[in-house]
N, C-alpha and C positions, 0 to 999 in steps of 0.2 A: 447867844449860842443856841437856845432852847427854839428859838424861829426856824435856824437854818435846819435844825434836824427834822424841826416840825418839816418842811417844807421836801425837806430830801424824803423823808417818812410815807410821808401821809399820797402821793400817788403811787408806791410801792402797794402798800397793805390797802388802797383801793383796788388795784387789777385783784391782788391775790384774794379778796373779799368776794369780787363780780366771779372771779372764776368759779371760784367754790358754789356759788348761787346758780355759775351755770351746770355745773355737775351737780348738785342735788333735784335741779327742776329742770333740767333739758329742757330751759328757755333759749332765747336769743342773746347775743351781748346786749343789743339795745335794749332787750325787755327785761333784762338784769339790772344793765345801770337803772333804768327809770324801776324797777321792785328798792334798790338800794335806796338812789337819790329822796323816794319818796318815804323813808324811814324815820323813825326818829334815833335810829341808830348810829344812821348820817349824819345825820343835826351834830349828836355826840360826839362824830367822829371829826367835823368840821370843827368844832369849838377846841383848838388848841388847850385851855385851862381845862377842859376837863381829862386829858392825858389819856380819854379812851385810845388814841391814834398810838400807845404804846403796847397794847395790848396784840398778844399773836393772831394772824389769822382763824385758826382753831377758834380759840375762846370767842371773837368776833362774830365767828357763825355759829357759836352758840348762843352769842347772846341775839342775832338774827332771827333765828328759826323759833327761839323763847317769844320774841318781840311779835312773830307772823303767828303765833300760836294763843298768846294771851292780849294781843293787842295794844301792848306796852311795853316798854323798856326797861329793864332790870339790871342796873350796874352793879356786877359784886362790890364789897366794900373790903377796899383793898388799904 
């Protein structure tokens, strides 16, 4: 069960992620996806067991903007 949600999930809370990236940098879509894909927030967000892909878009671009700021990724401990 936990696959099909993933899978229903995880290009939902992709678009709503790129969006949000494209509203705070009045980039392109494509220069959104490739700002995202090249994250390691991505990486997180791809790894199913780590259950980042359950977290809201909000907190997501927070941990984005954290990640483009400090150069790292910072998973609250939930």
């Amino acid at each position: 069960m936990e696959k099909n949600k993933f899978a229903a999930i995880f290009p939902v809370v992709i678009g709503g992620l790129v969006n949000e990236i494209i509203e705070e940098t009045r980039v392109s879509d494509e220069e959104a996806l490739e700002l995202l894909y090249n994250s390691e927030l991505y990486a997180a967000l791809e790894t199913e067991e780590t259950k980042v892909w359950t977290y809201s878009v909000p907190k997501l671009m927070e941990l984005y903007q954290n990640e483009i700021k400090t150069g790292k990724l910072e998973l609250p401990d939930y």
